[in-house]
MMTF fields as JSON, N, C-alpha, C and O atoms, coordinates in Angstrom:
{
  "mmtfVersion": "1.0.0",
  "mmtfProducer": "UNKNOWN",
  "numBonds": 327,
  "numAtoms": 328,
  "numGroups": 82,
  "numChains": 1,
  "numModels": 1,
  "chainsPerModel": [1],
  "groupsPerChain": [82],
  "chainIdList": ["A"],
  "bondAtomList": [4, 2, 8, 6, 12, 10, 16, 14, 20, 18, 24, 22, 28, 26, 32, 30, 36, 34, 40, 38, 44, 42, 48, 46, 52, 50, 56, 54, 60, 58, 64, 62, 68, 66, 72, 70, 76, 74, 80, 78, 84, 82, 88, 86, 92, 90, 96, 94, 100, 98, 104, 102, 108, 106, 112, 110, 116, 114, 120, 118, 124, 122, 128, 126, 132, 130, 136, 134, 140, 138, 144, 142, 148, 146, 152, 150, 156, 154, 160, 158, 164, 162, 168, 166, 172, 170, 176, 174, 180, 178, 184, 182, 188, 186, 192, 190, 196, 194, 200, 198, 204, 202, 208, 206, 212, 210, 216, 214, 220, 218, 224, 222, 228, 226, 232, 230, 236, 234, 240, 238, 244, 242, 248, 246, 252, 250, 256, 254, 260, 258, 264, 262, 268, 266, 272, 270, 276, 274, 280, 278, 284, 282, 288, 286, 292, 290, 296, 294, 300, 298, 304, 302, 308, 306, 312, 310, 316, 314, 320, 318, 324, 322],
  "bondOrderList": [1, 1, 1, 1, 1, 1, 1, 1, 1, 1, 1, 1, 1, 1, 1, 1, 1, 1, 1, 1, 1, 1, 1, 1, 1, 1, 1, 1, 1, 1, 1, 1, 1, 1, 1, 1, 1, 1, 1, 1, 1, 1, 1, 1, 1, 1, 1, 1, 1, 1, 1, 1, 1, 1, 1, 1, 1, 1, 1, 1, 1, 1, 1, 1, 1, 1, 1, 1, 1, 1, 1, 1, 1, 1, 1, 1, 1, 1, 1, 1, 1],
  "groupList": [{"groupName": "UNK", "atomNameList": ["N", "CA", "C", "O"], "elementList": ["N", "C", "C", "O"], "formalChargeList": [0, 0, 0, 0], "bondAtomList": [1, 0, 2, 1, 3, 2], "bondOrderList": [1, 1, 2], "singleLetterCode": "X", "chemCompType": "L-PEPTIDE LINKING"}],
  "groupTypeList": [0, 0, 0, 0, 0, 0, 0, 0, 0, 0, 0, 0, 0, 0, 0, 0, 0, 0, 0, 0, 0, 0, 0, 0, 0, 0, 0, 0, 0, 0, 0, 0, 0, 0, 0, 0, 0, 0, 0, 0, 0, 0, 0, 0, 0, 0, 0, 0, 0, 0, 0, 0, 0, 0, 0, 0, 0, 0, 0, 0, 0, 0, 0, 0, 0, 0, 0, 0, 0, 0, 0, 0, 0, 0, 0, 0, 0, 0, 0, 0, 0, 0],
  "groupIdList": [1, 2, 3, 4, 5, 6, 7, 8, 9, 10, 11, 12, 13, 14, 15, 16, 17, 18, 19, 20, 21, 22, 23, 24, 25, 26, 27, 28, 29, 30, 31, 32, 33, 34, 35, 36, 37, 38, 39, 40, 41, 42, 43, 44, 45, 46, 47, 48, 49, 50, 51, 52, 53, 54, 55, 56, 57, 58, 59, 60, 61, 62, 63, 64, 65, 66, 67, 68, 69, 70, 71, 72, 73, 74, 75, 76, 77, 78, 79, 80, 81, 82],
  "secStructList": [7, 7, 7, 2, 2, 2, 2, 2, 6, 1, 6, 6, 6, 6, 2, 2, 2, 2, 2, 2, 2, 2, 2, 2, 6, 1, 1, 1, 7, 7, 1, 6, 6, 3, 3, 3, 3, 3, 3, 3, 3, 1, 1, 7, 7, 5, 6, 6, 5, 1, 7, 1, 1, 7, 7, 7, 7, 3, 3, 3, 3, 3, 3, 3, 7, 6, 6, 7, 3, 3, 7, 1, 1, 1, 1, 3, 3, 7, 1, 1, 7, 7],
  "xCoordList": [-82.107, -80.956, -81.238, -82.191, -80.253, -81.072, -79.967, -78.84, -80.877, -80.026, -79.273, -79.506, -78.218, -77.406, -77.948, -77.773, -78.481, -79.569, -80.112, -79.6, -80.771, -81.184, -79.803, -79.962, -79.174, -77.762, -77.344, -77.181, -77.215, -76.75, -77.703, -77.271, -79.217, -79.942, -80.062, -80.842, -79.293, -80.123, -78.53, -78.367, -77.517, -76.372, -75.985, -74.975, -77.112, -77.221, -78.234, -78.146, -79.213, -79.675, -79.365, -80.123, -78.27, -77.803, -76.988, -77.296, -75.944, -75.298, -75.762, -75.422, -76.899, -77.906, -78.372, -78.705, -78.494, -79.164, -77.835, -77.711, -77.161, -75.533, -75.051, -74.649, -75.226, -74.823, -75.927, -75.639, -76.993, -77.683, -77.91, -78.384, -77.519, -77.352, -76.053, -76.006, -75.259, -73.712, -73.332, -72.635, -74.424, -74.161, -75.279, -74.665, -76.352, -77.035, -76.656, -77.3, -75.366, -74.986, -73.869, -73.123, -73.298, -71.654, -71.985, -71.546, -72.818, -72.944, -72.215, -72.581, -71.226, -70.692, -70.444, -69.442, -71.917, -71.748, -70.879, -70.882, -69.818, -68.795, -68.837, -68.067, -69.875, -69.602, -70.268, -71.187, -69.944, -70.719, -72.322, -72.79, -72.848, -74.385, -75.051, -76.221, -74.227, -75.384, -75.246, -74.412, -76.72, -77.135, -77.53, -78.422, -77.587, -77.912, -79.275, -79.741, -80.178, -81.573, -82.083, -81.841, -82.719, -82.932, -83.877, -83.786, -85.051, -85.952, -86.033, -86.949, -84.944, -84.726, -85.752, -86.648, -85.433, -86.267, -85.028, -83.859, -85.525, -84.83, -84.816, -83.832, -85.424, -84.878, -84.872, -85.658, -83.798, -82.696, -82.783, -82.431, -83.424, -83.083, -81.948, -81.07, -81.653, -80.396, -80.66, -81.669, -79.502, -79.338, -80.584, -80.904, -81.115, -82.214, -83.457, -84.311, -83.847, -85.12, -84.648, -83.595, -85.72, -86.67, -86.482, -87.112, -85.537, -86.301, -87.19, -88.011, -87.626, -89.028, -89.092, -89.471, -88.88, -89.103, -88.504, -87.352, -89.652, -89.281, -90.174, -91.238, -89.731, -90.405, -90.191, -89.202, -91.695, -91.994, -91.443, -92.276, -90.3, -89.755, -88.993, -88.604, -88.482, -87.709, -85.966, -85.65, -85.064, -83.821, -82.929, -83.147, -82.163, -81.763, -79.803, -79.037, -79.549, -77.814, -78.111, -78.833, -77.216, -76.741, -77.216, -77.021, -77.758, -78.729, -78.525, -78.489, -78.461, -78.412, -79.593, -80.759, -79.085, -79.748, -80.931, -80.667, -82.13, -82.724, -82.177, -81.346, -83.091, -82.543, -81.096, -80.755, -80.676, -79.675, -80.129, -81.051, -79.208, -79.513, -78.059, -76.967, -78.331, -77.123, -76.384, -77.163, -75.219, -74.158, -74.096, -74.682, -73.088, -72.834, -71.872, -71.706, -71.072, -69.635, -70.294, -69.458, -71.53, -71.844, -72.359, -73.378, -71.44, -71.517, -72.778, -73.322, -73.152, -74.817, -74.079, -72.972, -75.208, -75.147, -76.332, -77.231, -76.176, -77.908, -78.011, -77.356, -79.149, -80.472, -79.623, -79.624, -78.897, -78.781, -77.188, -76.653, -76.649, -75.401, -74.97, -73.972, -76.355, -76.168, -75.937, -75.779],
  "yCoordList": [23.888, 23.025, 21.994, 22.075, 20.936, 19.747, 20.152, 20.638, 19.691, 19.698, 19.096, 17.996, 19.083, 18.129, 16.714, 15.618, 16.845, 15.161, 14.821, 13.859, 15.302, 14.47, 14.084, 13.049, 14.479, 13.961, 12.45, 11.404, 12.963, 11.675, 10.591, 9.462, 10.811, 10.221, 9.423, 8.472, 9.714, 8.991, 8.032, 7.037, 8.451, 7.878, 6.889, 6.186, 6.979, 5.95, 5.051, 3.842, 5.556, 4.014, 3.497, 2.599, 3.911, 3.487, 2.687, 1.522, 3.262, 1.692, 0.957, 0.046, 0.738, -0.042, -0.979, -2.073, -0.72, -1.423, -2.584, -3.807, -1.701, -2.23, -3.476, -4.582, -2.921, -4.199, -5.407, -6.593, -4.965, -6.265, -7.11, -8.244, -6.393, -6.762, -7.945, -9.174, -7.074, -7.759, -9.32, -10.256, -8.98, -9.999, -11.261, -12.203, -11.245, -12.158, -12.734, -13.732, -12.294, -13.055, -13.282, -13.745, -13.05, -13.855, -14.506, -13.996, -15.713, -16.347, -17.513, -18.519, -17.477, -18.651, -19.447, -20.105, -19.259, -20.457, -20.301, -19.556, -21.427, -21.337, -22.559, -22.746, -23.165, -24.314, -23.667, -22.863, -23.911, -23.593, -24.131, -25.017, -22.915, -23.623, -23.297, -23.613, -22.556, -22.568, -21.234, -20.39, -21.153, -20.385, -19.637, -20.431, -18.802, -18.818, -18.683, -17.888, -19.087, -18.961, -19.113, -20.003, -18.12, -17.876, -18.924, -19.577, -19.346, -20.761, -21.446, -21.47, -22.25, -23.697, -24.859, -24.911, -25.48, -26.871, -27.593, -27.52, -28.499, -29.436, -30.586, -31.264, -31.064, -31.905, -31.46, -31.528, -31.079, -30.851, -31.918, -32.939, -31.867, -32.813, -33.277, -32.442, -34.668, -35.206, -35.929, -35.691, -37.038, -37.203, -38.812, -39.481, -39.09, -39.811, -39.359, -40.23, -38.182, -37.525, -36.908, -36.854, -36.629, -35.796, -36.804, -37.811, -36.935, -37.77, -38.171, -37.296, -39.462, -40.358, -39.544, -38.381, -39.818, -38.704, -37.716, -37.447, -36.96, -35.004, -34.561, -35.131, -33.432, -32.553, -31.041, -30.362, -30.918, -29.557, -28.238, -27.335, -27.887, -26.686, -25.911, -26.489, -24.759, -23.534, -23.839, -23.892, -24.0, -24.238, -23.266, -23.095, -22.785, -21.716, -22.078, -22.424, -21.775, -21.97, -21.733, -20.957, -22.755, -23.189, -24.476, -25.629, -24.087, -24.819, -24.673, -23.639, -25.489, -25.801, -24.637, -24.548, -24.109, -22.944, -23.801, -24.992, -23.344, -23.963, -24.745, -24.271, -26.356, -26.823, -27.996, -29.086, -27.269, -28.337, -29.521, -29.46, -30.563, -31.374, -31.514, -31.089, -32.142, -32.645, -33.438, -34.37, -33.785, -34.659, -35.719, -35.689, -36.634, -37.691, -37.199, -37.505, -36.236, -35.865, -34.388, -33.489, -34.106, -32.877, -31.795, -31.159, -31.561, -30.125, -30.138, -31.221, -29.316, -28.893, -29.452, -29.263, -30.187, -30.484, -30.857, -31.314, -30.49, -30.74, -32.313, -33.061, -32.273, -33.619, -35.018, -36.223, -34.207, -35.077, -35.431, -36.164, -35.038, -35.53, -36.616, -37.011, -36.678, -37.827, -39.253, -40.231],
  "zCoordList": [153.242, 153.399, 154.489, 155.264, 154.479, 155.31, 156.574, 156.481, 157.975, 159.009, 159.264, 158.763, 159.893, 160.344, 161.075, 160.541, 162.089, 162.211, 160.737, 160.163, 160.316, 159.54, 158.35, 157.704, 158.222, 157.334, 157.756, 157.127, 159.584, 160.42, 160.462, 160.69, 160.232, 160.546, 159.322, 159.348, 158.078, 156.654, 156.822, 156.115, 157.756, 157.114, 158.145, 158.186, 159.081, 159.905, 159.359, 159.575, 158.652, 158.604, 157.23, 156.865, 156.24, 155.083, 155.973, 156.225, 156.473, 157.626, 157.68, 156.925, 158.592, 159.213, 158.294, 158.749, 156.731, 155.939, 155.316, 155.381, 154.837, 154.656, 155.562, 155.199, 156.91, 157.766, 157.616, 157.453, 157.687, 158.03, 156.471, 156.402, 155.421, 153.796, 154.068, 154.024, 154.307, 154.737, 155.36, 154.967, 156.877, 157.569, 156.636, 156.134, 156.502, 155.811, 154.841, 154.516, 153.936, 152.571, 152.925, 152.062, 154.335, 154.314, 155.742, 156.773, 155.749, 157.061, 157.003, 157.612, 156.335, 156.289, 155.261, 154.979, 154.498, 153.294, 152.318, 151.338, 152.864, 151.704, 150.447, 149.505, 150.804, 149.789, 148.336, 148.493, 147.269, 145.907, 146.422, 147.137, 145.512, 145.455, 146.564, 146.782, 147.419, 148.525, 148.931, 148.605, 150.113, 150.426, 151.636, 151.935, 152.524, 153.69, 153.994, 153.178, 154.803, 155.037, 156.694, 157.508, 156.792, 158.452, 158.58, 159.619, 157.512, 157.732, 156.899, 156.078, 156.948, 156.011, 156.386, 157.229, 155.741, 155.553, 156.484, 156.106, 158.103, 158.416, 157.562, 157.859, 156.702, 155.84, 154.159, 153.214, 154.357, 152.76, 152.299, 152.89, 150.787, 149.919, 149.5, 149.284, 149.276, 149.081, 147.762, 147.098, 147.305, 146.148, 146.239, 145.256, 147.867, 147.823, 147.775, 147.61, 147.875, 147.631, 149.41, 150.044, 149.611, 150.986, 151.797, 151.471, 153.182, 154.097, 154.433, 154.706, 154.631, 155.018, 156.531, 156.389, 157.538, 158.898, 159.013, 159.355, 158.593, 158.778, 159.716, 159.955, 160.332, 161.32, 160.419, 160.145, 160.122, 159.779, 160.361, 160.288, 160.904, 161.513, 160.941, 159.927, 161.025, 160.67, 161.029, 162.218, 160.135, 160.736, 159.905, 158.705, 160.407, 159.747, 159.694, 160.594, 158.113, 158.446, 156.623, 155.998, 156.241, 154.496, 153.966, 154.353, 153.177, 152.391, 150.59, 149.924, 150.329, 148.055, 147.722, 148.106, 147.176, 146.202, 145.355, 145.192, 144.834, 144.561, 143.011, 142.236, 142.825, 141.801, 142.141, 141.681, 142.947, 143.742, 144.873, 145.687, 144.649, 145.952, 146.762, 146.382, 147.831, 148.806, 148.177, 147.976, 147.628, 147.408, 148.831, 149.913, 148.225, 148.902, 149.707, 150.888, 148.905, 149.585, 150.41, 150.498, 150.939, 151.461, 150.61, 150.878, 149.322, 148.405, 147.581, 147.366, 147.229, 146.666, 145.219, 144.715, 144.853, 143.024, 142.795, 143.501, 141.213, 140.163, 140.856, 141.583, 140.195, 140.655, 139.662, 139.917, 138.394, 137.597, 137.767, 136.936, 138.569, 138.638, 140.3, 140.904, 140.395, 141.885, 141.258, 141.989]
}
């Protein structure tokens, strides 16, 4: 029979997994289409392509799911509706 630690110990880290599942898919992004990502692209494509001056770095927040671009009005939409 299993001990008691180890009961606590599996039901602690089913928590553990739960929370950090949890917190990563509700960071905020409320707009359709998007997504949360700990290393985004500082330049998000928009409905003009890729910014001409980008800096190659890690930026992390909400970002268009792939297939999407930036709208004019902010909200993630297909390539073909800019």
């Amino acid at each position: 029979m299993y001990s008691i630690k180890a009961i606590f110990a599996l039901v602690f880290v089913c928590l553990m997994i739960f929370e950090v599942h949890s917190a990563a898919t509700s960071r905020g992004c409320s707009q359709p289409f998007e997504e949360y990502n700990s290393c985004g692209s500082a330049c998000e494509e928009n409905c003009s392509g890729v910014p001409q001056a980008c800096i190659l770095v890690c930026k992390q927040g909400c970002f268009c799911r792939h297939g999407y671009v930036r709208g004019s009005n902010g909200n993630c939409i297909q390539h073909s509706e800019c």
